[in-house]
C-alpha positions in Angstrom: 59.3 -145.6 314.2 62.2 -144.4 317.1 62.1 -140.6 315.8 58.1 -141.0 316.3 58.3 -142.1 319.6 60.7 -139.7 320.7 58.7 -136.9 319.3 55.2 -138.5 321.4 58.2 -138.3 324.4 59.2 -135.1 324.0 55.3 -133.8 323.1 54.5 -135.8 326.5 57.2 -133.9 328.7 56.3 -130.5 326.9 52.6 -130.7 328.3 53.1 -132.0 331.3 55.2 -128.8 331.9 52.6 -126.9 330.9 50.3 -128.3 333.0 52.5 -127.5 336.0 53.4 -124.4 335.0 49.5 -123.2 334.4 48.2 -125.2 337.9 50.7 -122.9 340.6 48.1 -120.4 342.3 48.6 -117.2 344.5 46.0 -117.3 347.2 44.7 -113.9 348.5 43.1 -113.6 351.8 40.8 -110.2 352.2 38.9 -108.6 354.7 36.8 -106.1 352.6 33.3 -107.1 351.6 33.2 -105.2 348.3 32.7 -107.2 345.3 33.3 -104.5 342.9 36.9 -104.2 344.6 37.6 -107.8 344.0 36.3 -107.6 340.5 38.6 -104.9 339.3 41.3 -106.8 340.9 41.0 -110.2 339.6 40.7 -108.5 336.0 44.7 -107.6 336.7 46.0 -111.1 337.8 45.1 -114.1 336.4 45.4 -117.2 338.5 44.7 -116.3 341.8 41.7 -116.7 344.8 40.0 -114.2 346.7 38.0 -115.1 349.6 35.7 -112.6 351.6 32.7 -113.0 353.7 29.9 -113.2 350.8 31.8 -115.6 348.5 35.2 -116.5 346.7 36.7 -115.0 343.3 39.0 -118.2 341.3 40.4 -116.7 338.6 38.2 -113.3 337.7 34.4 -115.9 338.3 32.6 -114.9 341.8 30.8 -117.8 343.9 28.7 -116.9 346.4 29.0 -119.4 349.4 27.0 -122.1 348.3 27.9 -121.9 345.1 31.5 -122.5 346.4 30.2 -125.6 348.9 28.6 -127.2 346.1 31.9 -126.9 343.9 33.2 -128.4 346.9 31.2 -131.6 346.9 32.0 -132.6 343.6 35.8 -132.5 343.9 38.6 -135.1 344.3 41.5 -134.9 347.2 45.0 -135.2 345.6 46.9 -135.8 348.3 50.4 -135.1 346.4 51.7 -132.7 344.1 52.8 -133.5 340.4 51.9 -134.1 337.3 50.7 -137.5 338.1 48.3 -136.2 340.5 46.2 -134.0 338.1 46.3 -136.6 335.2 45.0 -139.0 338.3 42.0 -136.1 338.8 41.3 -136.1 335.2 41.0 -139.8 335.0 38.6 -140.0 337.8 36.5 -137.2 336.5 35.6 -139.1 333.9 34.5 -141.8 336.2 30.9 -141.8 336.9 29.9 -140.2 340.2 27.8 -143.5 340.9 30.9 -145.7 341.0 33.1 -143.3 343.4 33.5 -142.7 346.8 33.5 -139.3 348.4 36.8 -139.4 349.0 37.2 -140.2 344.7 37.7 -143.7 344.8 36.0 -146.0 343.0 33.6 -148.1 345.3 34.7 -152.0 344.2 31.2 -153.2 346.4 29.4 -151.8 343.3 30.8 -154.7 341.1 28.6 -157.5 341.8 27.9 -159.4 338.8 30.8 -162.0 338.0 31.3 -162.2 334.2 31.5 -166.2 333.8 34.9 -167.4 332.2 36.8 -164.2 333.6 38.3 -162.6 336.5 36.0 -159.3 335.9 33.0 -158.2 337.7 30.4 -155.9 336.5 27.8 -153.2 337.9 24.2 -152.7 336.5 25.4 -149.7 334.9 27.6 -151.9 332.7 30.8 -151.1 334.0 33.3 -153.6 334.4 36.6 -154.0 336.6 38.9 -156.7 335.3 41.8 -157.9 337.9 45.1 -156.7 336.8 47.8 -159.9 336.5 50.4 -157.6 335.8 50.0 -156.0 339.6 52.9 -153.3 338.2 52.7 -150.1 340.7 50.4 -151.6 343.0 47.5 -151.9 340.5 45.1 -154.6 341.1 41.7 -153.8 338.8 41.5 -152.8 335.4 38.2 -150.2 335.0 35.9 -150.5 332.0 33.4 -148.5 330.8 30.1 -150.1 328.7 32.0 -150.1 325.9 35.0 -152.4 327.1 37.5 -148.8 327.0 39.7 -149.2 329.8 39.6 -146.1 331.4 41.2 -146.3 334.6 43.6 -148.9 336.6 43.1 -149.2 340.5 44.3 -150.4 343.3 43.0 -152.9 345.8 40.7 -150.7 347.9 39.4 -148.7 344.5 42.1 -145.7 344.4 42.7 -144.6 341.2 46.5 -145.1 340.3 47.0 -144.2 337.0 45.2 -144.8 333.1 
């Protein structure tokens, strides 16, 4: 049982190194407003941004403009760097976008419905939020989805903290 949970350890530390190693960027800025140009150069270097006038290149795929903007209403501000920070993202992607705020945290006013006999609260989606007794790390609400899978725990105002 002790060598298996020092391999899931050692598994654990060897993906979140990957996962930090594969999220680093190199950002170019360009004047020119030839696609073709930025093509043929995003085709050499992996992991990089172009940005022009008509659009932006992220990794060898062209947006135009709006394509870009409307990327950028369906992403969540990480306001520190880590490891714990995209495994936070990845968590509240999951997260319907009914229950979030813009900002990506979850909108507690959306649990109305007290569950009798519990501390939990649901939403008509079938959601629940269940307060957290523990209160380790600042976590306050434990997030359900219909099925009774924790997915998420959160903190008082609805900021997703962790799984």
């Amino acid at each position: 049982m002790l060598k298996l949970k020092k391999l899931k350890k050692y598994v654990a530390l060897g993906l979140s190194c990957l996962i930090a190693i594969n999220t680093t960027t190199v950002t170019f800025a360009q004047n020119s407003t030839s696609n073709q140009e930025y093509e043929s150069a995003n085709n050499e270097v992996s992991n990089n941004v172009i940005i022009n006038n008509s659009g932006v290149i992220i990794n060898g795929t062209y947006y135009s403009i709006a394509e870009f903007e409307s990327l950028l209403d369906h992403t969540i501000l990480i306001s520190e760097t880590g490891n714990s920070s995209a495994r936070i993202a990845a968590i509240g992607a999951g997260i319907p976008k009914r229950l979030r705020k813009k900002n990506g945290d979850v909108n507690l006013g959306k649990f109305k419905n007290k569950v009798k006999g519990k501390t939990s609260y649901k939403e008509e989606g079938g959601w629940a939020i269940d307060k957290d007794t523990a209160g380790h790390g600042g976590r306050k609400w434990k997030l359900k989805d219909k099925k009774g899978n924790r997915i998420a725990s959160l903190g008082k105002n609805g900021e997703v903290l962790g799984k």
